[in-house]
C-alpha positions, 0 to 999 in steps of 0.5 A: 276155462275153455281158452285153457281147454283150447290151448292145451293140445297146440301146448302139448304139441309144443312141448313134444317139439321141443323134446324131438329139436333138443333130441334131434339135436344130441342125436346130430351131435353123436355124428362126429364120434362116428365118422371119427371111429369109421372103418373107411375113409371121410369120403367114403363115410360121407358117400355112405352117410346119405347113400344108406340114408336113402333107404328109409327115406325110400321107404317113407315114399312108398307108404306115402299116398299117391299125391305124395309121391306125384309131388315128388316129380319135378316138371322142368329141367329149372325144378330139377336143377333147383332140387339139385343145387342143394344137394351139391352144397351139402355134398361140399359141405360132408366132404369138408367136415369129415376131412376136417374131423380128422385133420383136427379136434372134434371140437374145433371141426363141430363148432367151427361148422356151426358158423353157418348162420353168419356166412348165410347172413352174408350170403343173403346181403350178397345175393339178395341185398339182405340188411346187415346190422351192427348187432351181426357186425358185433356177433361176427367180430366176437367169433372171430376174436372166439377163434383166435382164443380158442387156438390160444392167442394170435402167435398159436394161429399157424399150428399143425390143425390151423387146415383142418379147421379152416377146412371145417370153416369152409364147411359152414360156408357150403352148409349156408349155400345149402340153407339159401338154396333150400330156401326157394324150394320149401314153399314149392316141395314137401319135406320129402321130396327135398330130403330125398332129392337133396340126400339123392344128389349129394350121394351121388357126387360124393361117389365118385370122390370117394371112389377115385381118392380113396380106397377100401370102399366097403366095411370089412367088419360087422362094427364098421357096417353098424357105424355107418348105418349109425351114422345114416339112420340114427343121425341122419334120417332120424335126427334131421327128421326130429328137427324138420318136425320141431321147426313145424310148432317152434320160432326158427330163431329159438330153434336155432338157438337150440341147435347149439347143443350139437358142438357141446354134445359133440365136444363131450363125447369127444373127451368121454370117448376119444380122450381128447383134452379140453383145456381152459383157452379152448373153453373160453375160445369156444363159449366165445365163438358160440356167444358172437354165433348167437349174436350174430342170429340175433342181428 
């Protein structure tokens, strides 16, 4: 009776992290929706995107104690630069994904940028001589094999949206260099300081991008404000912050697993609000990358 009396509150916390990972994860998912029905540019909707996210990320440092916000400060120029790296990764990483969310399907751009976890794989055998096992071989060689499927068959391969979804692919390989660089940081810094010196830096690499190669900079509409707003604080802060939480009580490996969802909440909304067709070569392409992913993970 008191092992069940002891346990109960770690489960119950258990429970509430498994509710903000699954919500955190949908709520990841809605953000190709809202870079689709932008008002400006993919450039300018990434610059925003973190820039307008600062804002509660700000607030959430000013209602924090002081030794919070001492934490914050790096001592070295090497620290500051190691707080920067991954914000340049994932300033890569926006950039590609919003270009490709118009270049290419919803669901093509959103699965293919959940590749990540293979190219972070790879990343850790080239950088750090990390193991590779037949297992991840297997996993990688089906989502490959997943791809070709999903844009039905080798002799479809030079279709019009074959850049767009590279270019997603190129997104998750930013996105691993963002996961390795953030790696060496969360044993040393608190979640706070990462996000917002990760958030910081990323906006202020896309700015320039977004203001040299593309034009009209702000919203004109109250809509276009609210999208990007959306987009920042419902996304964003909120959702990446439901998932930073969960990954305090579940296994990664679990978690990861979970965040799958985001390509499906990602893909259904896209046919639900943009009318973009799910044919059966696409089904069956996707379920298969998504089988050699979790594979992969596995090895």
């Amino acid at each position: 009776m008191s092992t069940t009396i002891a346990s109960s509150p770690a489960m119950t916390s258990q429970r509430l992290a498994l509710a903000a990972l699954v919500l955190g994860a949908v709520m990841i998912g809605c953000s190709p929706i809202f870079v689709r029905v932008s008002e400006v540019g993919p450039l300018t909707t990434a610059f925003w995107r973190t820039g307008l996210a600062m804002l509660p990320l700000l607030a959430w440092l000013g209602a924090s104690p002081a030794a919070a916000r001492e934490d914050a400060r790096p001592r070295r120029l090497a620290d500051c630069f190691a707080l920067v790296l991954p914000g340049l990764m994932l300033a890569g990483d926006l950039v590609a994904w919003h270009i490709s969310l118009h270049m290419t399907s919803v669901a093509n751009a959103t699965l293919f940028a959940n590749m990540a976890p293979i190219f972070v794989t790879l990343g850790g055998w080239l950088i750090f001589r990390t193991q590779i096992t037949r297992v991840f071989l297997t996993g990688l060689a089906l989502a490959l094999a997943g791809i070709i499927i999903l844009k039905g068959g080798p002799q479809t391969l030079g279709g019009g949206d074959i850049a767009g979804d590279m270019l997603a692919i190129g997104a998750s390989v930013f996105y691993a260099g963002y996961i390795l660089a953030l790696g060496r940081l969360r044993s040393r810094y608190s979640t706070l300081t990462t996000m917002l010196w990760t958030t910081g830096s990323a906006t202020i690499f896309m700015l320039p991008l977004a203001l040299f190669f593309e034009t009209g900079f702000w919203p004109v509409t109250l809509f276009g404000w609210t999208i990007l707003l959306g987009l920042a604080w419902f996304t964003h802060a909120a959702g990446q912050g439901l998932i930073i939480f969960a990954l305090a009580w579940l296994p990664p490996a679990f978690s990861s697993l979970t965040l799958l969802i985001q390509p499906v909440v990602a893909t259904i909304l896209a046919w639900a609000l943009l009318s973009e067709r799910i044919g059966f070569m696409q089904a069956a392409g996707g379920i298969v990358v998504l089988a050699g992913i979790l594979l992969a993970r596995k090895g």
